[in-house]
C-alpha positions as CSV (number, residue, x, y, z in Angstrom):
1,X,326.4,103.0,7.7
2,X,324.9,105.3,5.2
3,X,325.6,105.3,1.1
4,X,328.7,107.8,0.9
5,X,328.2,110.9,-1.0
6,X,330.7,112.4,-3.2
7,X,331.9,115.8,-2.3
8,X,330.6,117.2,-5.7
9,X,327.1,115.3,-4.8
10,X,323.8,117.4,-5.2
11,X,322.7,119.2,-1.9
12,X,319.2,116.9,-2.1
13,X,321.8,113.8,-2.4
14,X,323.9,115.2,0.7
15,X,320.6,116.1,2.9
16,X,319.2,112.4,1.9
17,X,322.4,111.0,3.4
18,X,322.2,113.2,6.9
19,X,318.5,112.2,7.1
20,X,319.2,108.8,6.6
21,X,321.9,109.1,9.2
22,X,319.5,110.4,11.9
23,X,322.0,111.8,14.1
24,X,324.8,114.9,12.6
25,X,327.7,114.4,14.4
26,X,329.6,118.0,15.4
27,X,333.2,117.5,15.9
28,X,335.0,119.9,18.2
29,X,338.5,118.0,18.2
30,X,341.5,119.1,20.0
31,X,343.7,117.9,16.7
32,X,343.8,116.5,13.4
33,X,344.9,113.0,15.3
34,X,341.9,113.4,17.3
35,X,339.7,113.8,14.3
36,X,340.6,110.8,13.0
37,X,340.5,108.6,16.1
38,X,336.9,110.8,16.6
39,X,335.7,109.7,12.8
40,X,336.8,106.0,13.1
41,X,334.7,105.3,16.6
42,X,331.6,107.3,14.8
43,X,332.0,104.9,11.7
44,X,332.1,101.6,13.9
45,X,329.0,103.0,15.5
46,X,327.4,103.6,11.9
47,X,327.8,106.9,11.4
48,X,329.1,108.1,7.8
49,X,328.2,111.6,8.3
50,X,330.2,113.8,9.9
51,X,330.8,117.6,10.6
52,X,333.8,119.2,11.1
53,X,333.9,122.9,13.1
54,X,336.4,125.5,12.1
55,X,337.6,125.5,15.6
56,X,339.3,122.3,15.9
57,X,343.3,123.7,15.2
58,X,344.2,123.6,11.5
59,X,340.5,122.4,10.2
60,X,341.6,122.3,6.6
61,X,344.5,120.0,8.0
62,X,341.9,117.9,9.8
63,X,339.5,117.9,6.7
64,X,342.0,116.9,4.2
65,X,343.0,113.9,6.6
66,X,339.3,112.7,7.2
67,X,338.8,112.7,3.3
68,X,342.1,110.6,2.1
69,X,341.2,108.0,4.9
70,X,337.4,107.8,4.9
71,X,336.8,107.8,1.3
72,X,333.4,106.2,1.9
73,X,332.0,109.0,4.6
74,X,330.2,112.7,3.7
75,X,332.2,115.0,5.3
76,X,331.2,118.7,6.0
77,X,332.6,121.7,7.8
78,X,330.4,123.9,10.3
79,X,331.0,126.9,12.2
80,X,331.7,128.7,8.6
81,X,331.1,132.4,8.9
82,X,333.4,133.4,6.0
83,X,333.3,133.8,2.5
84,X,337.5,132.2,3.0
85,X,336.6,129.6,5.2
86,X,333.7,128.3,2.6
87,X,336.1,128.5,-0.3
88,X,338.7,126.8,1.7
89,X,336.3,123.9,3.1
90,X,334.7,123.5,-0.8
91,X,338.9,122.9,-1.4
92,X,339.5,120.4,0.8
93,X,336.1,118.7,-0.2
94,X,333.7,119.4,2.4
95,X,330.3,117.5,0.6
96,X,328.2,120.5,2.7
97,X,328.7,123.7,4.8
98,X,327.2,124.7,8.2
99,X,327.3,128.1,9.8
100,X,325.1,128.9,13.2
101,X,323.7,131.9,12.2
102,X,322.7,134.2,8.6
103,X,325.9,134.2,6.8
104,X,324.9,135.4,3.3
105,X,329.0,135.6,2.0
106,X,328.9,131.7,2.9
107,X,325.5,131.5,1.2
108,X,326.8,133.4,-1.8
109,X,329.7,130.8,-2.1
110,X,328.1,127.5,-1.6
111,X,325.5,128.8,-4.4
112,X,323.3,125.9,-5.7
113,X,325.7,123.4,-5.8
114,X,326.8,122.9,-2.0
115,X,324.4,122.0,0.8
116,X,324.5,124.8,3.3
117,X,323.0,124.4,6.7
118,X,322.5,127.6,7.8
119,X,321.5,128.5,11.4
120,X,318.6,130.2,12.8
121,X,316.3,130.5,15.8
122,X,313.0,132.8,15.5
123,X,310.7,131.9,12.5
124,X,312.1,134.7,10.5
125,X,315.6,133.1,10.9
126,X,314.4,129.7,10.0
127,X,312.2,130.8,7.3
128,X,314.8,132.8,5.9
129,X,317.6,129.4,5.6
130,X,315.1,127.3,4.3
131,X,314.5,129.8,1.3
132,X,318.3,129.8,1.0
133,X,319.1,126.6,1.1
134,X,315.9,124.6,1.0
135,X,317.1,123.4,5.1
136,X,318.0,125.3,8.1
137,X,320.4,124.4,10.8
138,X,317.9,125.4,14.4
139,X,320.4,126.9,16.7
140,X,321.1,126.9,19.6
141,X,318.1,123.9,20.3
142,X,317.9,122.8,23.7
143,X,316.5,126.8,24.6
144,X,313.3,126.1,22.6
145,X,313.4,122.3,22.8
146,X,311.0,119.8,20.7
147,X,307.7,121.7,21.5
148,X,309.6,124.6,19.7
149,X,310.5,122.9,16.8
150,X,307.2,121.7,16.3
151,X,305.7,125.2,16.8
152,X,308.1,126.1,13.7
153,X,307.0,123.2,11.8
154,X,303.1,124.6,12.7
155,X,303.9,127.5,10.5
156,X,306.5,125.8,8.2
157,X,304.9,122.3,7.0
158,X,307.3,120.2,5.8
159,X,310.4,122.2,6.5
160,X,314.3,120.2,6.2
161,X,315.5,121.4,10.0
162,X,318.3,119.7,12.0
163,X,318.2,121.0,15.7
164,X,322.0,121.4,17.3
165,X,323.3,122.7,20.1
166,X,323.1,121.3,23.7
167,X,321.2,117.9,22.7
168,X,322.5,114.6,24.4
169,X,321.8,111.1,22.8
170,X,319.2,110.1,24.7
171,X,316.9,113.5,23.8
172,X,317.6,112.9,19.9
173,X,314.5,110.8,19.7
174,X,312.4,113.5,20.7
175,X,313.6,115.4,18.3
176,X,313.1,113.0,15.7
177,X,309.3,112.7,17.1
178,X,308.9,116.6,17.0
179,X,309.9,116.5,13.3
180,X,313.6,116.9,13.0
181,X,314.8,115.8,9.5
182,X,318.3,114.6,11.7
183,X,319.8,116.2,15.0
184,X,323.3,117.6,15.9
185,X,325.1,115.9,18.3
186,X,328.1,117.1,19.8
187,X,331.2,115.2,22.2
188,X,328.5,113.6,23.9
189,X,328.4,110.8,20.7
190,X,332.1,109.9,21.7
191,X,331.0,109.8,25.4
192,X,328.1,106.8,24.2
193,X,328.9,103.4,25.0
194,X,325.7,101.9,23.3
195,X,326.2,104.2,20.9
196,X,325.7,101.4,18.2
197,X,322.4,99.9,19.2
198,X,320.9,103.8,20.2
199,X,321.7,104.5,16.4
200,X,319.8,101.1,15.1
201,X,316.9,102.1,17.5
202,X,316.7,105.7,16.3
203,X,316.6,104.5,12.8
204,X,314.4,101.6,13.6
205,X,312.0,104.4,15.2
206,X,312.2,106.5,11.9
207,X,311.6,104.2,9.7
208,X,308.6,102.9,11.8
């Protein structure tokens, strides 16, 4: 499992421990009971990064709960569009913020301080998180796929960019090829029965 990040932890710290991760888990849970049971299968797997959407019923609920029993994981709350919903995730102790598209009130609140993924598809889009927030959230993926992220990387060398949205397990090394700093996975994690040894081979890839 990765080193666990504080929730006051420096955005560089926070994007060190999603890269090391390889894969961003995006949690679209039915309840806060479901988060947890999600969260303790992703951690047996090796996954101490998570992110919680604002559309699982009574997020903050769900956050809270995920903190207080999995002290050791970086936690962070995505589908934020709103200056309340930042200030409310930042309360419960969300460690970083992820929105899929320009949200400059979310921006405006996460400031320096917070990591804040936010998403983007055209260059412009892209160009314009990274100079935000020093990474970008590519949204939604799997319509451009890894021959688009590296067309993106063409004109932005060395650009922090985590692909999400319609990518299974088996196509996150791909990604990783093409030059994704980690990808977003969704309920297809859960669905993963070799979901342990994919992980070590990912990060065995990586590292190689």
């Amino acid at each position: 499992m990765t080193a666990p990040t504080p929730p006051s932890a420096a955005p560089d710290t926070v994007l060190a421990a999603i890269a090391e991760a390889v894969l961003l888990p995006v949690l679209r849970t039915p309840g806060t009971d479901a988060t947890l049971d999600a969260v303790q299968r992703l951690a047996d797997a090796g996954l101490g990064v998570v992110e919680l959407t604002t559309s699982i019923p009574d997020w903050p609920a769900a956050v809270r709960a995920v903190r207080e029993r999995f002290p050791e994981s970086t936690i962070g709350v995505g589908t934020v569009t709103s200056a309340d919903d930042a200030r409310r995730a930042l309360g419960e102790g969300a460690a970083f913020l992820v929105s899929p598209y320009a949200a400059p009130e979310v921006r405006e609140i996460a400031g320096g301080g917070t990591l804040f993924l936010e998403g983007g598809f055209t260059p412009g889009e892209v160009a314009a998180a990274l100079r935000a927030g020093g990474a970008a959230k590519l949204f939604p993926a799997h319509v451009g796929g890894p021959r688009y992220l590296r067309g993106l990387l063409d004109v932005l060398p060395g650009a922090r960019i985590v692909p999400t949205g319609g990518i299974s397990v088996a196509e996150a090394g791909e990604w990783l090829a093409a030059g994704a700093l980690a990808v977003g996975v969704g309920r297809a994690l859960l669905d993963d029965p070799d979901l342990p040894s994919r992980l070590a081979d990912l990060r065995a890839s990586r590292a190689g």
